[in-house]
Phi, psi and omega in degrees: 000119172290131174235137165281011061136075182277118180244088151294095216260008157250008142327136164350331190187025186263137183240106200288348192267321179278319163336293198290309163313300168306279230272002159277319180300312176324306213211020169316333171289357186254166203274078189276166221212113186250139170195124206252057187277169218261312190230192185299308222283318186291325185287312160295231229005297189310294187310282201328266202321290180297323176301339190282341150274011186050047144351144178249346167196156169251124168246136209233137177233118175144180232248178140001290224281320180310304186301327198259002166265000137302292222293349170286315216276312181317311196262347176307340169230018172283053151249333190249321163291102170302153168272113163277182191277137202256097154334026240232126170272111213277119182213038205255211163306283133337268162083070177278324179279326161296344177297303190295321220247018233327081133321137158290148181290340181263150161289320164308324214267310201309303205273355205254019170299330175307319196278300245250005204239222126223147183310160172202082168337078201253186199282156147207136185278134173270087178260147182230133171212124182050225192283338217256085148229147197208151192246168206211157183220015205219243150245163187194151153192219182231169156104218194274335204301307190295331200276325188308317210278344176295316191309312168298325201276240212347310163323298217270345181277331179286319164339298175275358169257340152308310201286338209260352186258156216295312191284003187255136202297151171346307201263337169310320183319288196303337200252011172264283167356285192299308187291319162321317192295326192304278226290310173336284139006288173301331192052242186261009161316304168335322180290327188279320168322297158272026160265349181268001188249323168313286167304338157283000179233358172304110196270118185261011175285166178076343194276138155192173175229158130257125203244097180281114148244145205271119155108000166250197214245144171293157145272127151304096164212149175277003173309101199299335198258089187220106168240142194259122162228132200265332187221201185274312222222137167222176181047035150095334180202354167283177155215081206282333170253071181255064189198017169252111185276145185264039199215340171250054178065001185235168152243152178259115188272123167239119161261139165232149208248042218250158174219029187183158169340283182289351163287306187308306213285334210269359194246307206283341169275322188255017113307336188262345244214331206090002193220064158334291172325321206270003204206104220269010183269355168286122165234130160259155186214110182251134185224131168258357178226158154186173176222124186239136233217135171251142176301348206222133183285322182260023186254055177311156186251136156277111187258174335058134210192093189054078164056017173226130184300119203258323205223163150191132192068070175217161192269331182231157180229167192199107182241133177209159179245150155276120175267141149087014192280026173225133143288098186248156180251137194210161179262153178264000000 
């Protein structure tokens, strides 16, 4: 049996030497194919070559943003290329999709899901602008969301651009090292952390939306709050959807109608809570196709997508779900 081994070894919390040992230990009868890529172009480059060997599974060690920059490579030929049934070892920040889908926290246990486990098909979301597409398996949005989620990569990427550079004085080093090492730590905390700052800074002039959905009356909204969801729970601890399955042909659109701080703040609790329902400035939508539009040629939408900036700077989005286009193996 070929097993394929996708390793991001700058993921959240991956000790890459200890990965590829556990999953050797793991899955010593399989004939495995290991590879630690530096960049995007290597990481296809990998995928390509094993499916074109008819690979029998991929296993991805690593957080949301690694699966979902396989899942571009991925889903990019599957009209000539099957998708094998998919693995995952969860090491990343979030790790949401592993959550949803409940991977075990051992690697042994994780990987041996290929023996122990059964296929399980899941949605994959299609966001589009122009010439311009890329997919999602999670959550996604617009807004404070997207501003939030920017707000983390960027933290944590200067953290690590501080700590790792040559030229930064000693003691800079050290107190970047260590507050990197923090937020690592920290997980999907880091998220709740940049959403009260994403809502203290948030600017609504100019923001609007239009919302196309086929065969209704469009919606019109100022909603600072736009989210897509393929599943329940994102960043580890919202729940912005809870009655949304990653399986049934559809996504769940959440607009919030809020106009001020304590409304932002008060829709991030019941988003925090689960309780959506419960809070009347909230419209929901379960869809399988829409389109979103900025009201302002100069207010552009920035999109986000399994914790990563997917789309930027574009006037329109076109979103759809693929039912069932990903195979992941999960124990029942």
């Amino acid at each position: 049996m070929r097993v394929s081994v996708l390793i991001n070894s700058k993921a959240g919390s991956v000790n890459a030497d200890l990965v590829e040992a556990k999953v050797r230990e793991a899955l010593f009868r399989c004939d495995l194919r290991f590879c630690r890529p530096e960049t995007l172009e290597a990481m296809c480059d990998f995928l390509h070559e094993e499916r074109s060997q008819k690979t029998d599974y991929i296993i991805i060690c690593g957080g949301d943003g690694t699966i979902n920059v396989a899942l571009q490579c991925l889903m990019k030929c599957r009209d000539h290329l099957t998708i094998p049934p998919i693995a995952i070892v969860r090491s990343g920040t979030a790790n949401d999709l592993a959550h949803e889908i409940g991977v075990s926290t051992r690697i042994d246990y994780a990987v041996r899901n290929i023996f122990e486990g059964t296929i399980k098909n899941i949605d994959v979301v299609e966001i589009s602008s122009g010439d311009q597409k890329r997919f999602m398996l999670t959550n996604g949005g617009l807004g404070m969301p997207a501003m939030a989620a920017e707000l983390a990569n960027k933290f944590r990427a200067n953290l690590q651009k501080l700590a790792n550079n040559p030229k930064s004085a000693a003691a800079y080093k050290f107190l970047a090292q260590k507050s990197y090492h923090a937020v690592k730590r920290m997980g999907p905390g880091v998220y709740s952390m940049m959403t009260a700052e994403a809502i203290r800074t948030w600017n609504p002039e100019g923001w609007g939306l239009e919302v196309e959905i086929p065969g209704k009356v469009n919606v019109e909204t100022n909603s600072p709050i736009v989210l897509i969801n393929n599943q329940q729970s994102i960043g580890g601890s919202f729940t912005p959807a809870p009655y949304t399955s990653n399986t049934d042909g559809t996504v769940n659109l959440l607009l919030s109608e809020t106009r001020n701080i304590p409304e932002h703040t008060l829709a991030a609790y019941h988003i925090r809570k689960g309780s959506v329902d419960k809070y009347s400035a909230f419209k929901t939508f379960e869809l399988k196709e829409f389109r979103l539009k900025s009201q302002n040629p100069r207010r552009a939408l920035t999109f986000f997508g399994d914790g990563e900036i997917l789309l930027k700077d574009v006037q329109e989005l076109s979103v759809r779900c693929i039912h069932r286009g990903l195979p992941v193996m999960v124990r029942q």
